[in-house]
C-alpha positions, 0 to 999 in steps of 0.5 A, a space after each residue: 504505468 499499472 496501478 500497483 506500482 504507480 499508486 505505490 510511488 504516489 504512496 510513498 511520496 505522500 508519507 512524508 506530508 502525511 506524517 508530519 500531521 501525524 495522520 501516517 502515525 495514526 494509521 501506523 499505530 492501528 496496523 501495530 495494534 491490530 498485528 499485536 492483539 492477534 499475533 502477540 507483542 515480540 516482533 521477532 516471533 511476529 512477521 506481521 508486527 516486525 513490517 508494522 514497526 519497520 513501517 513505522 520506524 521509516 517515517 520516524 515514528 517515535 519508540 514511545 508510540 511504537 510501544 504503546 500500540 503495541 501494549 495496545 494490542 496485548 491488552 495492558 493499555 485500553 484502545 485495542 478494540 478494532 475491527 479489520 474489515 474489507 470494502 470493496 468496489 468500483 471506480 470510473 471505467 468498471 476499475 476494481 478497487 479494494 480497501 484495507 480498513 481498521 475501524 472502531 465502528 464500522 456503522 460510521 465507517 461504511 456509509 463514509 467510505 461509500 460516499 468516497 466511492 458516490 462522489 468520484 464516480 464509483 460505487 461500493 459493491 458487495 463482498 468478494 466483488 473484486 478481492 479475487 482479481 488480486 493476488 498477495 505479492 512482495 514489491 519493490 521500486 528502485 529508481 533506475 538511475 541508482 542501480 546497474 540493470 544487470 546486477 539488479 536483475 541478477 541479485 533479484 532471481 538469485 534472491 527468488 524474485 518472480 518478476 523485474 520490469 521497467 516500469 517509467 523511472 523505476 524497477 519494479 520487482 515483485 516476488 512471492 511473499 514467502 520470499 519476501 524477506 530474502 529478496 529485501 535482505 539480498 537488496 539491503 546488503 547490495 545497498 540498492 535504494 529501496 523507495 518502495 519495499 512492501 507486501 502488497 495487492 497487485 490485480 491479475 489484469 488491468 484497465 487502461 485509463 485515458 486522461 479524463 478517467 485517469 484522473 478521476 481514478 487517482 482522485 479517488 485512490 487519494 481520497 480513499 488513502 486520506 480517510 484514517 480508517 483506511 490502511 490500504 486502497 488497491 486498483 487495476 487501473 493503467 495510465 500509460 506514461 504519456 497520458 500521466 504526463 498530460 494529466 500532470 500538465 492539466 494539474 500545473 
C-alpha cells in the first residue's frame, strides 16, 4: 500500500488516542495559530484557518480552545510566536521522509528531530533533499464496503477528482487542491463516509519495502507523528498488502 495513503489510515486511527490526552488538541491549536497570525482570524476569508478548525472540530476540539488559538494568531492573547519550518531526510532503504513542523525553538527543536531519524535508521538531510519528490494533493479514504464503486467513480471525476484507486480496504481519491473543496463538497452531499478528507503530500515515486524495513519505516513515521512540534511527517514508502499482514502478525 503506498506510503500516503496507509500513513493517512494510520493517521487517522491514532487521532482518537491522541486526542484524549490532549496531544492531537495541542497540535491542532498551533496549526490555527499559525493559519490566524498569517492569514487573519474569520475563517470564511481564511481557507487554511477554515481546514484547521474543521480539523479541529472532528476530534471534538472545544469552541473555547478553537477561539483562543485563534486570538493567538491575531495577536489579542500572548502565545502566537511560532516558527514554521521543514526538516527533511531519509529513512531505512533511502526513503524520503518530510516533516511539517511549528516550533517555538527551533534550537531545541532540530537536534530532536534528528535523533528521531539516528535512532530508527535514518538521518536528517539538508534542505530541498527530498520536498521535490512530493507534489501538494487533495485525499480521500472511503471504505470500499460503504460505498457503490461506480457511483464513486462517477461523483469523484464529475466533481474534478484526478485519480480513483483501490487501495486494500479502501478508495482512494486524489484530486488537484484547487479542486479540493468541490470534490469533498459533492461527497458530503452523496453521504459517503469520508475516513480521511485532506490536503496532503503524496511522493511522485515510491520504494517498495519488505517485512524488516517495512517495520522500521513505520516505527519511525510513529515517532516522528508523536513528537508536539511535528504537524505532519510524509514518505514514499510501499509495503504491499501481504507484507502489512505479516508485519502485523509479528506485532501480535
Amino acid at each position: 500500500m503506498a506510503g500516503h495513503s496507509h500513513w493517512a489510515g494510520i493517521k487517522h486511527k491514532k487521532a482518537a488516542a491522541d486526542a484524549k490526552r490532549g496531544k492531537l488538541w495541542s497540535k491542532l491549536s498551533k496549526l490555527i495559530i499559525v493559519a490566524a497570525r498569517t492569514g487573519g482570524g474569520d475563517p470564511a476569508t481564511n481557507l487554511r484557518l477554515r481546514y484547521a478548525i474543521d480539523d479541529a472540530r472532528a476530534v471534538s476540539m472545544p469552541k473555547d480552545n478553537i477561539t483562543r488559538a485563534i486570538k493567538k494568531g491575531t495577536g489579542e492573547l500572548d502565545g502566537g510566536n511560532l516558527e514554521e519550518v521543514i526538516y527533511e531526510g531519509y529513512g531505512p532503504s533511502g526513503t524520503a521522509v518530510l516533516c511539517e513542523v511549528l516550533t517555538d525553538n527551533r534550537n531545541r527543536t532540530a537536534p530532536e528531530i534528528r535523533k528521531i531519524f539516528e535512532m530508527h535508521g535514518g538521518n536528517l538531510g539538508t534542505t530541498g533533499c527530498v520536498a521535490w519528490m512530493f507534489d501538494t494533493r487533495g485525499l480521500f479514504l472511503i471504505p470500499r464496503d460503504k460505498v457503490s464503486e461506480n457511483h464513486l467513480f462517477e461523483t469523484a471525476l464529475e466533481a474534478g477528482a484526478e485519480d480513483v484507486q483501490k487501495r486494500g480496504e479502501h478508495y482512494e481519491v486524489v484530486c488537484e487542491t484547487d479542486v479540493y473543496e468541490e470534490v469533498k463538497a459533492s461527497f458530503e452531499e452523496e453521504k459517503f463516509p469520508l475516513e480521511v478528507a485532506e490536503v496532503t503530500k503524496i511522493p511522485q515515486n515510491t520504494i517498495e519495502l519488505g517485512a524488516e524495513d517495512g517495520q522500521s519505516v513505520l516505527s519511525l513515521m510513529e515517532k516522528l507523528d508523536d513528537h508536539d512540534d511535528i504537524q505532519n511527517v510524509y514518505s514514499n514508502y510501499d509495503i504491499p498488502d501481504e507484507v502489512m499482514e505479516e508485519i502485523a502478525a509479528e506485532e501480535v
